[in-house]
C-alpha positions as CSV (number, residue, x, y, z in Angstrom):
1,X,0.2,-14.4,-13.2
2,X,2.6,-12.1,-15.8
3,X,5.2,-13.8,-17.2
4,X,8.4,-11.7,-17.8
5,X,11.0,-13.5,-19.7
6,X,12.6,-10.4,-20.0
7,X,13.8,-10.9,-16.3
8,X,16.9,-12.8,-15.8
9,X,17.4,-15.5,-13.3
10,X,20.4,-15.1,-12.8
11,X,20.3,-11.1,-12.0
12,X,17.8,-11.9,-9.4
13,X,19.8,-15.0,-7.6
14,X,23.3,-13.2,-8.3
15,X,21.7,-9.7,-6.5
16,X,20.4,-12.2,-3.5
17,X,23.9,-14.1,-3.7
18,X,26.1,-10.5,-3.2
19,X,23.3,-9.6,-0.4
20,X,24.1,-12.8,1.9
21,X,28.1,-12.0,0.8
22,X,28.3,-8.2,1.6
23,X,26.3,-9.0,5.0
24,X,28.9,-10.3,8.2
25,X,26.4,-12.3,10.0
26,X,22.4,-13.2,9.4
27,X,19.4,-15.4,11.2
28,X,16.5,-17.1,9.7
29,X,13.7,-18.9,10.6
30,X,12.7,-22.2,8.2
31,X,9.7,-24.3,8.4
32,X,10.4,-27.4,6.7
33,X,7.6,-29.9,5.1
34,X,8.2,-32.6,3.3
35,X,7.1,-36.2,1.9
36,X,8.6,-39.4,0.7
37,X,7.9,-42.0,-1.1
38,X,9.4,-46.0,-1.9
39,X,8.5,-48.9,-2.3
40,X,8.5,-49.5,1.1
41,X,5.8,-47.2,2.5
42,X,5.6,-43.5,2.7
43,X,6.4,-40.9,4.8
44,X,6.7,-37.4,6.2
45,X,8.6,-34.7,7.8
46,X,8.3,-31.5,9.2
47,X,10.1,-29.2,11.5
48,X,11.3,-25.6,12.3
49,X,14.8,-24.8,11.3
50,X,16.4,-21.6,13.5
51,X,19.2,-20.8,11.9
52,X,22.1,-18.5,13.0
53,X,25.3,-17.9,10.4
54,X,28.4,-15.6,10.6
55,X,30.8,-16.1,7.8
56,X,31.1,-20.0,7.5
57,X,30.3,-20.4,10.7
58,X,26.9,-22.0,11.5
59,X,24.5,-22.6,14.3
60,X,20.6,-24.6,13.3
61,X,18.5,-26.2,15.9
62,X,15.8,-28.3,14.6
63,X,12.6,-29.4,16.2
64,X,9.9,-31.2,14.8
65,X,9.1,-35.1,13.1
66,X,10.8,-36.9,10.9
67,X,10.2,-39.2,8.2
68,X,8.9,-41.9,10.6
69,X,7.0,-39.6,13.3
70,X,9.6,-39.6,15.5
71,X,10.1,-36.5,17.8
72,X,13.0,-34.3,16.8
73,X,15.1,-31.7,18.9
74,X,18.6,-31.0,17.5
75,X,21.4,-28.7,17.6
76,X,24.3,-28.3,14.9
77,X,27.1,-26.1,15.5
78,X,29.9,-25.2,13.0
79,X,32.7,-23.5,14.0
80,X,34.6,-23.0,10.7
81,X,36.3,-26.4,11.0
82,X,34.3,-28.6,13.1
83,X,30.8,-29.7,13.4
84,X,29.1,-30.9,16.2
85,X,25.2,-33.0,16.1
86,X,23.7,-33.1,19.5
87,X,20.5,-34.8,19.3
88,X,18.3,-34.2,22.6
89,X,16.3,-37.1,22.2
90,X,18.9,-39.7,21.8
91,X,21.0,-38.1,24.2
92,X,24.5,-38.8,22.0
93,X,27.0,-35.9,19.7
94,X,28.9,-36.7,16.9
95,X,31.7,-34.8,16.2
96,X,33.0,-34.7,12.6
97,X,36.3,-32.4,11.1
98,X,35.7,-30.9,8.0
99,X,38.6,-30.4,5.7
100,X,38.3,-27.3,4.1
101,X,39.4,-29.1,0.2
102,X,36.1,-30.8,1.4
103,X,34.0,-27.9,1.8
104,X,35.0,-26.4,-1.4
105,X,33.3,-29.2,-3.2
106,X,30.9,-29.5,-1.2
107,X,29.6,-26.4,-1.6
108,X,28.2,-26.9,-5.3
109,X,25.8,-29.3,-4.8
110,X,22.2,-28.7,-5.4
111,X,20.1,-29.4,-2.5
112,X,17.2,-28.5,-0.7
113,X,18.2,-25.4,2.2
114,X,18.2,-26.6,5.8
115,X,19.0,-30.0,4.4
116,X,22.9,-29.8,4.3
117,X,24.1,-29.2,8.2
118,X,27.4,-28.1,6.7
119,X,26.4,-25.1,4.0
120,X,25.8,-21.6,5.6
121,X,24.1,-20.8,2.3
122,X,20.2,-20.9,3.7
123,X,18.9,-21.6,0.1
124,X,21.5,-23.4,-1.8
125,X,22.6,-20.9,-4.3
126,X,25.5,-22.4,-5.6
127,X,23.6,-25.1,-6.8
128,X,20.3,-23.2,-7.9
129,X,22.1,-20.7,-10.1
130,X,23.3,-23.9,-12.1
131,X,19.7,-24.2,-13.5
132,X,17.3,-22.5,-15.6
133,X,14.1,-21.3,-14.9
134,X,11.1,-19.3,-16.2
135,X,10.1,-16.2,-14.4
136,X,6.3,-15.1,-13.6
137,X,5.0,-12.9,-10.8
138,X,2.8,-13.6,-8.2
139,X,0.9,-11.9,-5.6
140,X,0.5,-12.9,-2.2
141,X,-0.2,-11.9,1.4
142,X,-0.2,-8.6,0.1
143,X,3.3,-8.3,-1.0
144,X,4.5,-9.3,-4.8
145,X,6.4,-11.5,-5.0
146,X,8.9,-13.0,-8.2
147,X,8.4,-16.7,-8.7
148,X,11.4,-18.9,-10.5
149,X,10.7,-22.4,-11.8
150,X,13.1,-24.7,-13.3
151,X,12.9,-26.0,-17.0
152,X,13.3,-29.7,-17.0
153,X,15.3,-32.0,-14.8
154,X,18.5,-32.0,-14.1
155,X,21.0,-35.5,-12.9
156,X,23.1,-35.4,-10.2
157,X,24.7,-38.8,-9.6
158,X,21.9,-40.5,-9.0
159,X,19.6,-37.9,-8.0
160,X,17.2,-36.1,-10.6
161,X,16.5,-32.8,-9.4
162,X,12.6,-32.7,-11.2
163,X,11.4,-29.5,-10.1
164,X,12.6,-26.4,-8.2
165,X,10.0,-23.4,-7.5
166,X,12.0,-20.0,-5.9
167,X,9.8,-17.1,-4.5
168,X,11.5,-13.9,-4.0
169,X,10.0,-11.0,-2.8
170,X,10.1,-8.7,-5.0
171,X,11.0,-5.4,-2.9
172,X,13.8,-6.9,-0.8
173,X,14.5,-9.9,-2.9
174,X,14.5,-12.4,-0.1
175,X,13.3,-15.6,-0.4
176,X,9.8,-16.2,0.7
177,X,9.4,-20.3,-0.2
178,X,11.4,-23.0,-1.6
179,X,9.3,-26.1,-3.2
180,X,11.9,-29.0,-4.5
181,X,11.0,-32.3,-6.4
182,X,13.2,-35.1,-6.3
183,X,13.9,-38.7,-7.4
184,X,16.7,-41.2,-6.1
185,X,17.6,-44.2,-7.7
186,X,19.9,-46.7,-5.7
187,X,21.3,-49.5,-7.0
188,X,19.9,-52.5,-5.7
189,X,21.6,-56.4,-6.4
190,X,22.4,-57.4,-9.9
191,X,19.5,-57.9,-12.3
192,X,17.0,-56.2,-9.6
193,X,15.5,-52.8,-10.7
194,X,17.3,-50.0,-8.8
195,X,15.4,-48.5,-5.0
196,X,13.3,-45.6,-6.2
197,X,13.0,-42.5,-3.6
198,X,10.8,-39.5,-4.5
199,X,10.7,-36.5,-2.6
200,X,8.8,-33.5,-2.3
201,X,9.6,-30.5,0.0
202,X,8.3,-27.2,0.9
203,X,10.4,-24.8,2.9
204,X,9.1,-21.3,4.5
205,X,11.5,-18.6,5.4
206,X,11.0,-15.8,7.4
207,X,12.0,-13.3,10.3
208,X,15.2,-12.6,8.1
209,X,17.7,-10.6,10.6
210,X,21.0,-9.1,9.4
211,X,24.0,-7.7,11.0
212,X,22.8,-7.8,14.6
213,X,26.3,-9.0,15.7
214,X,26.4,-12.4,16.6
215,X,28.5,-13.7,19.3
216,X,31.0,-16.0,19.1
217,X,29.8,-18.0,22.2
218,X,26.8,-19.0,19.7
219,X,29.3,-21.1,17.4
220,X,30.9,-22.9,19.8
221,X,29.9,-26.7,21.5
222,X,30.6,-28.7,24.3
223,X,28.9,-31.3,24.9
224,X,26.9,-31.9,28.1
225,X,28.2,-34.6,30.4
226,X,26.8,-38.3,30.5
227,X,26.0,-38.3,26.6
228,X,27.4,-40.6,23.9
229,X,30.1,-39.1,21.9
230,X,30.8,-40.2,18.8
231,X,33.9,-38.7,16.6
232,X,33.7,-39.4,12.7
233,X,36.5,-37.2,11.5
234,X,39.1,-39.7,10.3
235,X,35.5,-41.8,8.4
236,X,35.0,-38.6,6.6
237,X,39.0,-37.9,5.9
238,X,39.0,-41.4,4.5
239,X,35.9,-41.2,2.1
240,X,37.3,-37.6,0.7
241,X,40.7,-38.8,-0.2
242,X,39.4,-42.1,-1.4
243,X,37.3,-39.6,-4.1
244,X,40.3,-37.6,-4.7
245,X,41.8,-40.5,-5.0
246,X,39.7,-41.7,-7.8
247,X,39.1,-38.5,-9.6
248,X,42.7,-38.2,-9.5
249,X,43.1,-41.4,-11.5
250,X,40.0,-40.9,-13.6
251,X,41.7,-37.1,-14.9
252,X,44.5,-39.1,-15.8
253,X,43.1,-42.0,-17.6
254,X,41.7,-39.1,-19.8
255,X,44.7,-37.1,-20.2
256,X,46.2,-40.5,-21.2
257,X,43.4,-41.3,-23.7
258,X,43.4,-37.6,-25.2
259,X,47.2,-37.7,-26.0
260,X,47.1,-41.6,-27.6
261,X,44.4,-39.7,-29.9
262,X,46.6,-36.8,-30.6
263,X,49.4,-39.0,-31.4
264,X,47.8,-41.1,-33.6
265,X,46.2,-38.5,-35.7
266,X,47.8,-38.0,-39.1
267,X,49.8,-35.2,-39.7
268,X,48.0,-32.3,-42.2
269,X,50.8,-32.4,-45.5
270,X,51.5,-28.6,-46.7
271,X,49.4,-27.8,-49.8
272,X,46.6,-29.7,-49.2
């Protein structure tokens, strides 16, 4: 291993960033690994992610296990302003409208690619590129390959982030793997010790495809008759403006606070 501090992290993820914006459509294939931890038992995951994106428009279907060893076989399709979740096993859809205010936050947050139905960003760049990593190079396969790992934790609400490791391949600058450490803490009832979660995930990417002009047919949803249907729009609608809401008030609060310190600061006197 050759460790090149020299390198920037950011050059590297801001060269794959402009690559996945100068492109008009891409595919991807994802294999997904991961394993959980709480007080209440253990558990594990894996599946195969086929991913399909044009713009902000978004296609995945996921087969596989999840945390329970329960069979998996789902398809989610974005359009641009709704998302659909057909699960084949439990025969039902949800429907949920996605304000675009919404997306714009949405957007920023770290998290593990594959995991967040709504981001046509396959590795989570927005959020990566807010941390800061060391740089070494590995080999491979065969290939070379540039490997980023994060420098302490970072807090998120109440996830910690631990531990992010980034392979890129060093001639096309893809990503090869994504490994992720995480810890949740929920709060529990009052004088209890908050619900510890720890995760760790492993993601595999490969048969990248770009440009092959994907149809529109591919991004759209209807769903087949005799399932359950379930819309959530207005539930989501609600919980952003409630946060808007809030931040709203909290921006104010400060603003408030800031000008009662102003005020009451003593004028400086000339000459002194």
């Amino acid at each position: 291993m050759i460790t090149i501090p020299a390198l920037e992290s950011r050059e590297l993820l801001g060269r794959l960033e402009e690559r996945f914006a100068r492109v008009n459509d891409y595919s991807v294939r994802i294999e997904t690994s991961a394993s959980m931890k709480s007080p209440q038992g253990e558990g594990k995951t894996k599946n195969t992610m086929l991913l399909f994106v044009k713009g902000r428009k978004r296609r995945s279907e996921v087969t596989g296990t999840d945390a329970m060893g329960q069979k998996m076989d789902q398809l989610m399709v974005y359009d641009g302003s709704t998302s659909w979740l057909y699960d084949r096993v439990k025969k039902s859809a949800t429907k949920l409208g996605i304000p675009d205010s919404y997306m714009n936050v949405h957007e920023e947050r770290v998290s593990p690619s594959g995991s967040d139905p709504l981001s046509s960003d396959p590795v989570g760049l927005a959020g990566l590129k807010r941390l800061e990593y060391t740089i070494s190079e590995k080999k491979e396969g065969g290939r070379d390959y540039y490997v980023l790992t994060s420098k302490g934790a970072v807090i998120e609400g109440p996830q910690s982030i631990d531990r992010v490791e980034l392979w890129l391949d060093k001639e096309t600058k893809l990503p090869l793997r994504l490994c992720m450490d995480t810890t949740m803490s929920v709060p529990t009832q009052s004088g209890q010790p908050p619900l510890v979660l720890t995760t760790r995930g492993a993601q595999e990417f490969s048969n990248w495809q770009f440009d092959k002009g994907l149809s529109e047919e591919i991004f759209t949803f209807t769903p087949p008759e005799g399932i359950e249907v379930t819309d959530q729009s207005q539930i989501l609608a609600d919980f952003y403006r409630l946060g808007k809401e809030k931040a709203e008030r909290a921006k104010s609060v400060q603003s408030e606070a800031n000008r009662d310190k102003d005020q009451a600061r003593p004028s400086d006197e000339s000459g002194q």
